[in-house]
C-alpha positions as CSV (number, residue, x, y, z in Angstrom):
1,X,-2.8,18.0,44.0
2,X,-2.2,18.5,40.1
3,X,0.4,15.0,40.6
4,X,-2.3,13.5,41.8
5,X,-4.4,14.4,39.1
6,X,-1.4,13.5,36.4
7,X,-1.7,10.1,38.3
8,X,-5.3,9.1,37.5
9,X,-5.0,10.9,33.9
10,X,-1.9,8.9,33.3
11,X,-3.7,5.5,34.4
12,X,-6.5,5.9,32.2
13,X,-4.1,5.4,29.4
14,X,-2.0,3.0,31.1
15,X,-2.2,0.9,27.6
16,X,-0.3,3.6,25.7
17,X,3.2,2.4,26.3
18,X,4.6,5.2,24.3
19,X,5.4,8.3,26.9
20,X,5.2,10.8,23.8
21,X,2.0,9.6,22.8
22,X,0.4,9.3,25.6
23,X,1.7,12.8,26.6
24,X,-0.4,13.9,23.1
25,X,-3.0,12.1,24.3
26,X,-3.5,14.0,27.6
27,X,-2.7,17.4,26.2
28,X,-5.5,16.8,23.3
29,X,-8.4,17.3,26.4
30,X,-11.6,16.3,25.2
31,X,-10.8,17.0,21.7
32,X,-10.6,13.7,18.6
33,X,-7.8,12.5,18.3
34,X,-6.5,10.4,14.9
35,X,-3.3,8.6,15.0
36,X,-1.5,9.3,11.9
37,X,1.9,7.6,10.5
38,X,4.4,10.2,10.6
39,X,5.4,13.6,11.3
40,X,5.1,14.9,7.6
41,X,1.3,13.5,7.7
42,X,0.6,15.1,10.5
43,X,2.0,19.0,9.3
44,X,-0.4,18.1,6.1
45,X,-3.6,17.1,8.1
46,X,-3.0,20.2,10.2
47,X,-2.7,22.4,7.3
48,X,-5.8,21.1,5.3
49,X,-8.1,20.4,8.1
50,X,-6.9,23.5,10.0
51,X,-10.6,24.9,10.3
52,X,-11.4,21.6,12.5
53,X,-8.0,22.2,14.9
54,X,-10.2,23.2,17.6
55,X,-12.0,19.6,18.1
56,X,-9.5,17.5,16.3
57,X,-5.8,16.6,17.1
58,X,-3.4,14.9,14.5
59,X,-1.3,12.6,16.7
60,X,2.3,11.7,15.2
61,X,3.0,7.8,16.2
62,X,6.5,7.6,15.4
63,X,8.6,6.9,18.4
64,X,12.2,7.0,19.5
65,X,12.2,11.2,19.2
66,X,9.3,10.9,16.0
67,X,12.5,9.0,13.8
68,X,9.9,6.0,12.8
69,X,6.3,5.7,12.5
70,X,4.3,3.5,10.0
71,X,0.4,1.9,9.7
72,X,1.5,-0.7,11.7
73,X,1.7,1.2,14.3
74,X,-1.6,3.8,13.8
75,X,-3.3,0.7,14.0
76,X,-1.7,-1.0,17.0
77,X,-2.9,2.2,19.1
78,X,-6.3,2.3,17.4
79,X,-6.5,-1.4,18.7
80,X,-5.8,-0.7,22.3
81,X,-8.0,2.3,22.2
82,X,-10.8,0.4,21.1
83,X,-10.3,-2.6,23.2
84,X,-9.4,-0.5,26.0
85,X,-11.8,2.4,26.0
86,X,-15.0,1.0,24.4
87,X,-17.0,3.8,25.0
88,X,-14.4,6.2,24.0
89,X,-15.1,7.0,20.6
90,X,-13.0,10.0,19.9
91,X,-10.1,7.9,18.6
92,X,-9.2,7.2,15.1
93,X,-6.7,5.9,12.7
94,X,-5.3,7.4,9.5
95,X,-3.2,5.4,7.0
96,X,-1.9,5.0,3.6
97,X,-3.0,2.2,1.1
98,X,1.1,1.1,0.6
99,X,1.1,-2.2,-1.5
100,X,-2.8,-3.4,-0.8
101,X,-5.6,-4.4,-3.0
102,X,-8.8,-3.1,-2.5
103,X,-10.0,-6.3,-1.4
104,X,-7.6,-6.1,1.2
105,X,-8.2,-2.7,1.8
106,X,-12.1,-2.8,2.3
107,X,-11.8,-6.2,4.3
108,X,-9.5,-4.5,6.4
109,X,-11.1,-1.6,7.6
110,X,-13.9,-3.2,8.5
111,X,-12.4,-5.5,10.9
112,X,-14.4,-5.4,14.3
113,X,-10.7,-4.8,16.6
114,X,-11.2,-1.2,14.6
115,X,-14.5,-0.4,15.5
116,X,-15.5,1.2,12.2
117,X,-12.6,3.8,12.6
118,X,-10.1,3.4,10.3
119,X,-9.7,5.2,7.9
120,X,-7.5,3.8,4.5
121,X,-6.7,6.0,1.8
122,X,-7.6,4.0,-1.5
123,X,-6.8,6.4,-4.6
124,X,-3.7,6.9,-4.1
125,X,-0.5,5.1,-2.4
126,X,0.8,7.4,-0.1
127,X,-0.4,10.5,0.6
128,X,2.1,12.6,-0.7
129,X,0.9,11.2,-4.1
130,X,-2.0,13.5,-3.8
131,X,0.7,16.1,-4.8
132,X,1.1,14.9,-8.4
133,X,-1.5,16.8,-10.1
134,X,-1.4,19.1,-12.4
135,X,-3.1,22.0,-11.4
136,X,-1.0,21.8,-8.2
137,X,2.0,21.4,-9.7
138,X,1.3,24.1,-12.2
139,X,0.6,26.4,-9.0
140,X,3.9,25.3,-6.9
141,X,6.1,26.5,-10.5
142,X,4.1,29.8,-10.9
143,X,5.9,32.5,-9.7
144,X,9.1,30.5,-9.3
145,X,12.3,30.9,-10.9
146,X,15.6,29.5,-11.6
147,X,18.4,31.6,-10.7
148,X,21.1,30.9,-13.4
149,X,23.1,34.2,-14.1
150,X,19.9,36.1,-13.6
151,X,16.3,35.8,-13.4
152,X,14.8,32.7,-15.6
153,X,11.0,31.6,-15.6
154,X,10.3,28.2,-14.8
155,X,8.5,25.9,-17.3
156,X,5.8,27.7,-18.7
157,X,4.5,25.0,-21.5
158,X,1.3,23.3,-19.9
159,X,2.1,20.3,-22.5
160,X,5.9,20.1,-21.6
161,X,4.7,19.7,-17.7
162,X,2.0,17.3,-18.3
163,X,4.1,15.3,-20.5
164,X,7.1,15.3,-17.6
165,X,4.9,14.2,-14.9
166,X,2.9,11.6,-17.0
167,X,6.0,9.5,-18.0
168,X,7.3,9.6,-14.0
169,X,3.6,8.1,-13.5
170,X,4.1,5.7,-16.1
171,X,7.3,4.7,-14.8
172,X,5.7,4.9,-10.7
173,X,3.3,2.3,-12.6
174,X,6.5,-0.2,-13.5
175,X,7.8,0.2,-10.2
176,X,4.5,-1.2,-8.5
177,X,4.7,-4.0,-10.9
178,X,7.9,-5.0,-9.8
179,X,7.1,-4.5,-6.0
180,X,3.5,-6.7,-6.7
181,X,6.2,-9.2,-7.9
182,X,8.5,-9.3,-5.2
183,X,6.0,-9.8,-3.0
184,X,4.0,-12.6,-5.0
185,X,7.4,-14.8,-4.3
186,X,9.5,-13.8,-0.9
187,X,7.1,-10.9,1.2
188,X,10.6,-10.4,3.2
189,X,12.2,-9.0,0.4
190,X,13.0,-5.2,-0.2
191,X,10.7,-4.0,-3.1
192,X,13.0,-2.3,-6.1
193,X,14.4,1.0,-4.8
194,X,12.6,4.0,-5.8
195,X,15.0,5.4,-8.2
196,X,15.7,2.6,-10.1
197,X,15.4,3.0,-14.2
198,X,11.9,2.5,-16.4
199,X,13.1,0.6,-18.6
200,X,11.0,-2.8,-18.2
201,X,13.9,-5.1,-18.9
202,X,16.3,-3.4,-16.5
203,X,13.3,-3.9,-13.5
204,X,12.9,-7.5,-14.6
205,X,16.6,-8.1,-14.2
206,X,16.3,-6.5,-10.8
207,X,13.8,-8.9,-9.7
208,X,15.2,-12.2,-11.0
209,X,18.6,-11.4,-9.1
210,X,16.7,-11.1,-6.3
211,X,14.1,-13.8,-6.5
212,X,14.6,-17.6,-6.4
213,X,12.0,-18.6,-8.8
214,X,12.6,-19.1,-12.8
215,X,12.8,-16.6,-15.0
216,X,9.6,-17.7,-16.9
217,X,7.5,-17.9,-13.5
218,X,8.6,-14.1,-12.8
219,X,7.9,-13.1,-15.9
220,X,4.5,-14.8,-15.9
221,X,3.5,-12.7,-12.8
222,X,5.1,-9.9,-13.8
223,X,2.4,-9.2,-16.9
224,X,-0.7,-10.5,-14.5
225,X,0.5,-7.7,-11.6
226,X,0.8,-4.8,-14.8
227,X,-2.5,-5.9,-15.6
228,X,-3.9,-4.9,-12.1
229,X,-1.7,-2.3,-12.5
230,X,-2.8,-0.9,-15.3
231,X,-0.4,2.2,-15.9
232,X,-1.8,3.7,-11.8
233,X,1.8,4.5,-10.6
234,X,0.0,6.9,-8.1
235,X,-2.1,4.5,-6.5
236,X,0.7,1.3,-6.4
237,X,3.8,3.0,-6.1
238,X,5.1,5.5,-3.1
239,X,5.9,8.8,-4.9
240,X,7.8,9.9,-2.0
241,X,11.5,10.1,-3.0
242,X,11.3,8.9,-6.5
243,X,8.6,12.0,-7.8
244,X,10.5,14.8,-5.9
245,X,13.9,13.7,-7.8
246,X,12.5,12.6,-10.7
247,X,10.6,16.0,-11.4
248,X,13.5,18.2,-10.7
249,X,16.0,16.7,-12.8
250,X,13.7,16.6,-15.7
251,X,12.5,20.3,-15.3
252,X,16.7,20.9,-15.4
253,X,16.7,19.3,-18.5
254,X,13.6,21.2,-19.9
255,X,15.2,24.8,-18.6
256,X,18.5,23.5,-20.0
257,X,20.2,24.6,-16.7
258,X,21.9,22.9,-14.0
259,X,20.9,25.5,-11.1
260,X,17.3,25.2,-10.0
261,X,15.9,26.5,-7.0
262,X,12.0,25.0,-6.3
263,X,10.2,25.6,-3.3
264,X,8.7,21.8,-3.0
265,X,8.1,21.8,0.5
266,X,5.2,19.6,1.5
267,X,3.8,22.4,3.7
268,X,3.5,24.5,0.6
269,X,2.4,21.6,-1.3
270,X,-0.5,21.0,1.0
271,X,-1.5,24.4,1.0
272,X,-2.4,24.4,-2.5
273,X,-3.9,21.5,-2.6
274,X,-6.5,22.3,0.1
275,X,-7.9,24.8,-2.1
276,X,-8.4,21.6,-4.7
277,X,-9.1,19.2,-2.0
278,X,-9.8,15.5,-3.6
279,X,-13.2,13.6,-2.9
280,X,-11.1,11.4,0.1
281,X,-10.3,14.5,1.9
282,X,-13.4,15.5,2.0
283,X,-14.6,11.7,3.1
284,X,-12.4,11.9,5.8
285,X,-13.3,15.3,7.3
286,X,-16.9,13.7,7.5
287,X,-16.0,10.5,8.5
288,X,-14.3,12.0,11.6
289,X,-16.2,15.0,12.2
290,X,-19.9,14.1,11.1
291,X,-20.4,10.2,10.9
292,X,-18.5,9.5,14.5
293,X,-19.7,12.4,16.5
């Protein structure tokens, strides 16, 4: 008898071609369910929205044993949940911005194939980015401690931190720049990697090797794109390798040490920032929880 029952759950979802997802799907009951990108996104959604666990599951899309995901695929489920369960409306989708406007953004969302449930983050690129404040940052070092022949406090000097993690935005900012270009000329090529150098010349140099377009036509849409821009590294430019890196070595360099031991874990990370949570948390709790139920 239960097979049987597997059976008729397992064809109501005969769309879901992914056996791990659809596996999700079934164990998550009754309960909303929002696709999310990734693994990591889903340990931070569980953390801040923990409160909601009981009517809400985050489901991880990544496939071949949760090694890939991406917001191509949140919305490719969302789709087929939509188009196959119409009156279903317990499903939703959960992405990042990535490299989109907010024309694109807002036109996108609002696509009929999503059915009003999609949600975009817009203030940010990614949503580790949401990490690069100050007040959270100045939470993850307190406490903390470098261990370099005995017991050394981490930076103390509000300034000093400030002024680290406003040049790595500034230089998040060039990297967008660079990426907007890229993908002005040839959308099938890689953007700049993530830990390239800030200085403006060196990116430019990057993207003319790359490009097949004259010098003075990069260089033209270069300065348009770092006008959109506008010095927002945190909302064109993914944070998540370049920040992590970037912050560490120059807190070594402000300690004037080479060991350094920082608990940077985005579980911790999301734990402090829930008790700061940002106005688009907060928009999405309700837009799940409240406008949709």
């Amino acid at each position: 008898m239960n097979s049987g029952f597997q059976t008729i759950s397992d064809a109501k979802y005969h769309f879901i071609s992914d056996v791990d997802v659809r596996d999700d799907i079934l164990d998550a009951g009754t309960k909303k369910i929002a696709f999310v990108e990734g693994y990591d996104d889903k340990v931070i959604f569980d953390i801040i929205y923990e409160e909601n666990l009981a009517s809400l599951v985050f489901i991880d899309i990544s496939i071949q044993n949760r090694r890939t995901g991406g917001c191509g695929k949140v919305k490719s489920f969302l789709k087929q949940c939509v188009e196959n369960l119409p009156a279903d409306k317990r499903f939703f989708g959960i992405v990042d911005r990535d490299l989109n406007t907010d024309e694109e953004i807002e036109a996108e969302k609002n696509l009929p194939c999503y059915d009003n449930r999609l949600f975009i983050f817009t203030e940010r690129y990614t949503l580790e980015n949401y990490f690069i404040d100050i007040d959270v940052l100045t939470e993850l070092l307190t406490g903390q401690s470098i261990n370099h022949k005995g017991l050394i406090p981490l930076i103390q000097d509000a300034e000093k931190l400030t002024e680290i993690v406003n040049e790595i935005i500034l230089c998040l900012a060039s990297i967008a720049v660079a990426n907007f270009t890229i993908h002005h000329f040839d959308s099938t090529r890689s953007f700049v990697e993530r830990t390239i150098g800030c200085v403006e010349d060196t990116i430019k140099q990057r993207i003319f090797q790359n490009i097949n377009h004259s010098e003075e036509q990069i260089s033209q849409t270069f300065v348009c794109y770092k006008n959109l821009v506008r010095g927002n590294g945190l909302k064109f430019a993914s944070a998540k390798d370049y920040f992590a890196t970037q912050f560490n070595r120059r807190l070594k360099e402000s300690c004037k040490v080479d060991n350094i031991q920082i608990n940077n874990h985005k579980s911790e990370l999301a734990r402090i920032l829930k008790k700061r949570l940002p106005a688009e948390f907060k928009q999405l709790h309700e837009f799940i929880m409240v406008n949709n139920s």
